[in-house]
Every structure is written in structure tokens, then in C-alpha cells.
C-alpha positions in Angstrom: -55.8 15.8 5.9 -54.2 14.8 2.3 -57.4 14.5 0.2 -56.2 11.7 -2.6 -58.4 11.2 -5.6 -57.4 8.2 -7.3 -55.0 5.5 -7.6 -52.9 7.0 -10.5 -50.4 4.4 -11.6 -48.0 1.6 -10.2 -44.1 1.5 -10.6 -42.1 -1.6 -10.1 -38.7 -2.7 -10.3 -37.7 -5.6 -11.8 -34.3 -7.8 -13.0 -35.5 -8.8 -16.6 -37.6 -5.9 -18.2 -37.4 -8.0 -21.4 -39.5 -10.9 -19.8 -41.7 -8.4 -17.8 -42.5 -6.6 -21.0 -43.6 -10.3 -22.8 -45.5 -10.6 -19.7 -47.6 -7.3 -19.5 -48.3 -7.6 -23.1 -48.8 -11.2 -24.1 -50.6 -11.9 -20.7 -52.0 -9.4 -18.8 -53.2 -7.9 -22.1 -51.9 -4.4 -21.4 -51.2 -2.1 -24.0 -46.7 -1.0 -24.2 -46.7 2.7 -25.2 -43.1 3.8 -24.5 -39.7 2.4 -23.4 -37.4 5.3 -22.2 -34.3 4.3 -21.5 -34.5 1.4 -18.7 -38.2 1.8 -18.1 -41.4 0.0 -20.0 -44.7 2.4 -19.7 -48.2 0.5 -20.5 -51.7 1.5 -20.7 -54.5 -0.2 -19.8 -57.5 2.1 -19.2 -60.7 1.8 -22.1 -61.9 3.9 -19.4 -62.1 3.8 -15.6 -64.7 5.6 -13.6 -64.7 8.7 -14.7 -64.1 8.2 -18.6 -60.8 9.2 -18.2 -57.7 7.5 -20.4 -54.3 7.8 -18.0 -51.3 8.1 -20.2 -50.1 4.8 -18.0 -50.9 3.1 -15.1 -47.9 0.6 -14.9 -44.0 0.7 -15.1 -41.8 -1.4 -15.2 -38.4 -0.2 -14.8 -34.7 -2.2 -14.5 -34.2 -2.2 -10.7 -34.5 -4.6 -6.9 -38.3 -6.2 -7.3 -39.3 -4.9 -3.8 -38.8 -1.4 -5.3 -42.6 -0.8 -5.3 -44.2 3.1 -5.8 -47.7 3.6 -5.9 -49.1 7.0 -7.1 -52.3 9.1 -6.1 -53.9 12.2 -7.7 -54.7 14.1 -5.7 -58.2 15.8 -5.2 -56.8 19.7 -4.9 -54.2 20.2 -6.7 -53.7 24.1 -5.1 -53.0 21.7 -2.0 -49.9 20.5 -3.3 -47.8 23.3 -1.1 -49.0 22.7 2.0 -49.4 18.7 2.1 -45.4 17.8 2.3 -45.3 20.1 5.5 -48.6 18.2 6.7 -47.1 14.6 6.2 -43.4 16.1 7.8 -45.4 16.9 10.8 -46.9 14.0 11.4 -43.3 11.9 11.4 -43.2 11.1 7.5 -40.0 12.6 5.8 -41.2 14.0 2.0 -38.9 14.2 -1.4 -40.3 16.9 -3.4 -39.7 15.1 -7.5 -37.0 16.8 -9.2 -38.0 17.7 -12.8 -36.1 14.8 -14.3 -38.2 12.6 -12.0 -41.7 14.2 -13.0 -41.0 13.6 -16.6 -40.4 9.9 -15.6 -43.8 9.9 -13.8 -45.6 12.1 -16.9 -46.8 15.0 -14.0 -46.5 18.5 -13.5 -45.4 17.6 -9.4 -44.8 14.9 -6.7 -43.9 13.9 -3.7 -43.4 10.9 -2.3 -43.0 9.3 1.3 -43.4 6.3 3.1 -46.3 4.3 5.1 -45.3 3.4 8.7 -44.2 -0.1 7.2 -42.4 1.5 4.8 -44.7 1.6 1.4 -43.8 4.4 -0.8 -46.5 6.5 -1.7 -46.2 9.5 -4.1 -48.6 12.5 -4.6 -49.5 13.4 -8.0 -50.3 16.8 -9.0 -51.5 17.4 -12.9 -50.8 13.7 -14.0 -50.6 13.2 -18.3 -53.6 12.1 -19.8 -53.7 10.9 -23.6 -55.9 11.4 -26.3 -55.0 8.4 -28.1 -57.2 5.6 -27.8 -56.2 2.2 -25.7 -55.7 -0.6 -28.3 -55.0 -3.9 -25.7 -52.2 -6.1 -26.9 -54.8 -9.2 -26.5 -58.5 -9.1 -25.7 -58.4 -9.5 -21.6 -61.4 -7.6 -21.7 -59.5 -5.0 -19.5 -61.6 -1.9 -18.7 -59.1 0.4 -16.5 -56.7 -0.4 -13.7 -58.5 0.0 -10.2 -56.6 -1.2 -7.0 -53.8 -2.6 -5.0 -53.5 -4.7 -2.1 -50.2 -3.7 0.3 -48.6 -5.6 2.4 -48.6 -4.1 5.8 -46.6 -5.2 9.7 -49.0 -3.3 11.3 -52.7 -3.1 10.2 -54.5 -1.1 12.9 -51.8 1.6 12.8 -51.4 1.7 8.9 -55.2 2.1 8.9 -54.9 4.9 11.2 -52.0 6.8 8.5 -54.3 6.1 5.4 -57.7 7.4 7.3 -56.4 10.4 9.9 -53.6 11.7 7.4 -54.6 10.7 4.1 -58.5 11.1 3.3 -59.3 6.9 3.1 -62.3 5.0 4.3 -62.7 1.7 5.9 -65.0 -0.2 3.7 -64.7 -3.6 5.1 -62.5 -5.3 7.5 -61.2 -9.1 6.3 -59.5 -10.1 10.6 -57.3 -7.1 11.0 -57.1 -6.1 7.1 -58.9 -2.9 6.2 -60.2 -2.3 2.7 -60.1 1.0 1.7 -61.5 3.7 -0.3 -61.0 7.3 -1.8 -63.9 7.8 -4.2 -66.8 5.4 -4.8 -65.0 2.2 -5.6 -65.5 -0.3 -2.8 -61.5 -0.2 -2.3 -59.0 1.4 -3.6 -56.2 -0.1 -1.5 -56.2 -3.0 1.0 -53.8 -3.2 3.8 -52.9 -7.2 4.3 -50.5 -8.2 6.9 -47.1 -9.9 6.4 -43.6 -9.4 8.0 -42.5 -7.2 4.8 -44.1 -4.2 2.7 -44.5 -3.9 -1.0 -47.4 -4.1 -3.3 -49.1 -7.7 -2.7 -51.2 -7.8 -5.9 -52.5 -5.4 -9.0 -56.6 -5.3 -9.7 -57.6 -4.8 -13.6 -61.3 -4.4 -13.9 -62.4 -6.3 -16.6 -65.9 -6.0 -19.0 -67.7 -9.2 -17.6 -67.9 -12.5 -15.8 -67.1 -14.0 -19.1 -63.8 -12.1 -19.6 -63.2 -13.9 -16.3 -63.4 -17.4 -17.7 -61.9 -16.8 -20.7 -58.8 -15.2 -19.0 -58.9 -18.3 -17.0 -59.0 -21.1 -19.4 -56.2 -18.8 -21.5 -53.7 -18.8 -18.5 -54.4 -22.5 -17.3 -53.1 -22.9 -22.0 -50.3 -20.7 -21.1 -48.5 -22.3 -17.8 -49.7 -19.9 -15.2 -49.9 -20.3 -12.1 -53.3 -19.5 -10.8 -53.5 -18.6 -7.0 -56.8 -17.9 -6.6 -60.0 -18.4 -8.2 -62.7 -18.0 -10.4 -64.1 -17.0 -7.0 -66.5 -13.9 -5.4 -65.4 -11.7 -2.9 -67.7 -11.4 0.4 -67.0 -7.8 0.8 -67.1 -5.7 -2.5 -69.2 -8.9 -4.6 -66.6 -8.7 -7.4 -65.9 -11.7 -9.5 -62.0 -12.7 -9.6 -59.4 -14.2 -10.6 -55.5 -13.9 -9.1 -52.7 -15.3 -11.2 -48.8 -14.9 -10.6 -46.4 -13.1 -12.6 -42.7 -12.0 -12.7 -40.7 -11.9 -9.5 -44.2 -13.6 -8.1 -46.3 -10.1 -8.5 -49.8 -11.1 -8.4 -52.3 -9.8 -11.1 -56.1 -9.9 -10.4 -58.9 -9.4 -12.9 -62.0 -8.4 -11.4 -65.7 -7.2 -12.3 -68.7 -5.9 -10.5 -67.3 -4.7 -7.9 -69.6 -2.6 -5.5 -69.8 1.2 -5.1 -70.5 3.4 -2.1 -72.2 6.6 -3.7 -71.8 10.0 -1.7 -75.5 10.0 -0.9 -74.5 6.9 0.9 -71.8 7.8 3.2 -73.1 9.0 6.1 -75.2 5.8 6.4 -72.5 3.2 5.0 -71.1 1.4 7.9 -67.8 -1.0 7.7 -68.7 -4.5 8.2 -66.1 -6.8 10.4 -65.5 -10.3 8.5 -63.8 -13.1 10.1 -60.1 -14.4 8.5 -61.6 -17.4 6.9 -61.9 -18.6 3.6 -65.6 -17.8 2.8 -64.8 -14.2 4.0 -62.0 -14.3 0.6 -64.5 -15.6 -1.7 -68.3 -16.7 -1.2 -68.0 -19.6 -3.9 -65.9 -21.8 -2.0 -62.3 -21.1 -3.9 -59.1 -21.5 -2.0 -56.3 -19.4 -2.3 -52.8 -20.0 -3.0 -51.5 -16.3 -1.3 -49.5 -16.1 1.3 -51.2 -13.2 3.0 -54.8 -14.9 2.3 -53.7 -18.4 4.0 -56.1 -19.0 6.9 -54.7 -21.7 8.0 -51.7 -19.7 8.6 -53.7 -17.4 11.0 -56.2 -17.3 13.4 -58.7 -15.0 14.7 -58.9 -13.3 18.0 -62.7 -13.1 18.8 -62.8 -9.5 17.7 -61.8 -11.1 14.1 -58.5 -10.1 14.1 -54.8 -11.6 13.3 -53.0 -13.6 15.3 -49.8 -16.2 14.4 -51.2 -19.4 14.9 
């Protein structure tokens, strides 16, 4: 089994860098560190879960906007020479990162490959931290990057890649979708169906329900489009909000999200939740996401997904 550790950092490609730069910054409130050549590298971690500061979590980069990579650290690094045979084995062809490319990702070594529905996933050995402190470009209240949501065209059998070869846990199950985790966090990834693959939204944890409202009232000034929220989520209790940005990337803010301590998991059991709106958020909110429409969708009797 590949034992990942964390959710490292998110790269993304996009047609206008210049306007996805404004955005990061004057929006998201994340913090622009470097621009190397075609790429924009931001910070956004006070601290996350461990008290750790990531030298970024986020690039943007001049490319096609489907061109989504996700990276993991992994637990082991001494691993690292036997998990590309591992994930060969089991039908997923690896790239070992030249040096060129590790510089781009700020790690020692990687390798990447791709989920059965064609996600790109790279492995992260010895990733850059900084010791230079993260000054936001505006106060979000943004503690440290935490999740993603993927888009998946097969959730039972992408469930079974990310738990039998990679080292993930079901949490909770929203129909068919499984939320994941890899350390204590309720879910480090979630696995949402749709006809394509790519990232399907990007969590920031934020300090407090009232970074939540003020976020809200300061998008609503600014002309975004809010998709979903101020809302609760059923399964980890976290506050949210989901707003659009470029090349419609959705951003989430989120706080109080539940943990699942290792004392815990041989008890914890995975809770099935039906694919309807209360199962998305608890306060009644409605979302405007494509992959959260349940009107779109309805459930077998088991609670999974079915076209309607």
C-alpha cells in the first residue's frame, strides 16, 4: 500500500495567469511568493495541522484549465523506491520527475500517475518548507489549505484505487461519493461523480464562523458568484462557503471541520448519507454545483447515483 501523509499542494493550468494572479491575491486572500517563468506560486498556510508552513500550496501555471495535479507527501519517504513499481503493478503507468520538474514542484522527488478516471496524482518525497512567515494579501482569515474534491466516472472503483492502493479511509459516503481521509482531518479528498475528471473545488480552512460571513458579504461587494452557502455540512460539521473563480474553479472556505483521532479508528465507522440537499448542508442552503445538483440525480435505495 502507498502510505500518503498529506495533501501537499495543487497545480493548475490556466489561459490568463495575469487574471488568475488578481484572483488568488485580491480574492482568495492567498499570499504570491514567486513567478518563475510561466508559473505563479502562492502560500497560504498560518499553519495547518501540524504547525507546519508549506513553501506553496497552489500553482498556477500558463497551460489547458483541465490540466489539474494534485500532490501528496508521502508518510515514508525510504518508500519512495519501491511505490512506482507498486502502482505499475497494479495497471497505473508512473513518470519518475526529472530534476527540472522537482525544482518546479520545490521537492527532493516525485512521481506522478493517474486515478482510473484519469486524475493526476503525484508523490512527494522531501517537499520545501519555508521559514518565512505567511503575510495573506487580504485578511480571509485563511489558516492552511486542507482538501479537494475530484471529479470522478466511477465512484465505487475510484474508492477502491484510493483505499486498497493508496492508504485512504472512507469517512462518509454523500449516494455513491466517498469522503476520504489520510490523517485525522475528516477528508482529505472527496470523489464526486461527473462524466469528466479534474479537481472539482479547493478547501481553505479559515479561523472562524465569522471569517465565513465576512468572506461572504466581501464576495457578494466584489461580483462573485456564490455557488453555495453560508451552509453546514452533515458529514464533517464544517461551516462553508463555495464561490467561483477563473475558468469556473470553485474555492471553498471552511471551519470546524471534524477529526477522527487514531484512538478512534478502530471504532469510527463510515456513515451512508442519502444524495439530497440536507445531506450537503444541514442549514437548508442550496447549491449552485453541478456535481452537488440533486435534482439532477437520484438515489438507488442503497443511496447511491443514478441519472435521473
Amino acid at each position: 500500500m502507498v502510505n500518503l501523509h498529506d495533501i501537499r499542494y495543487l497545480r493548475i493550468g490556466t489561459p490568463n495567469l495575469e487574471a488568475a494572479i488578481e484572483y488568488a491575491t485580491k480574492i482568495v486572500g492567498l499570499q504570491l511568493v514567486a513567478r518563475e517563468g510561466k508559473s505563479a506560486y502562492f502560500r497560504s498556510d498560518k499553519c495547518d495541522v501540524r504547525g507546519d508552513t508549506r513553501d506553496h500550496t497552489l500553482v498556477y501555471f500558463e497551460g489547458d484549465p483541465t490540466d489539474h495535479a494534485s500532490g501528496f507527501d508521502l508518510l515514508n519517504p525510504a518508500d519512495f523506491d519501491t511505490i512506482g513499481a507498486e502502482i505499475e503493478r497494479a495497471g497505473h503507468p508512473v513518470h519518475m520527475g526529472t530534476q527540472e520538474e522537482c525544482e518546479k514542484r520545490r521537492v527532493k522527488q516525485f512521481l506522478s500517475f493517474k486515478d482510473p478516471s484519469g486524475n493526476k496524482i503525484e508523490a512527494v518525497v522531501r517537499p520545501f518548507h519555508s521559514g518565512v512567515r505567511y503575510f495573506p494579501s487580504r485578511d480571509a482569515g485563511i489558516t492552511h489549505f486542507s482538501h479537494i474534491g475530484l471529479r470522478t466516472t466511477n465512484a465505487p472503483r475510484d474508492e477502491k484505487f484510493w483505499t486498497k492502493l493508496l492508504n485512504a479511509r472512507v469517512s462518509d459516503w454523500i449516494g455513491d461519493a466517498p469522503l476520504m481521509r489520510i490523517n485525522t482531518i475528516h477528508h482529505t479528498l472527496a470523489l464526486f461523480p461527473s462524466t469528466y475528471p479534474g479537481v472539482q473545488h479547493i478547501n481553505h480552512q479559515v479561523e472562524d464562523i465569522d471569517d465565513i460571513m465576512r468572506s461572504y458579504y466581501f464576495l457578494k461587494e466584489k461580483g462573485v458568484k456564490i455557488v453555495f452557502g453560508p451552509g453546514r455540512h452533515a458529514t464533517s460539521s464544517a461551516m462553508f462557503l463555495y464561490f467561483e473563480g477563473p475558468d469556473k474553479m470553485v474555492y471553498e472556505y471552511s471551519v470546524g471541520v471534524k477529526h477522527i483521532q487514531p484512538e478512534d479508528e478502530a471504532s469510527y465507522r463510515p456513515r451512508q448519507f442519502s444524495f439530497t440537499p440536507e445531506s450537503f448542508c444541514i442549514w437548508g442552503s442550496r447549491p449552485d454545483i453541478p456535481e452537488f445538483d440533486t435534482t439532477k440525480k437520484t438515489g438507488d435505495k442503497s443511496g447511491g447515483l443514478k441519472a435521473a
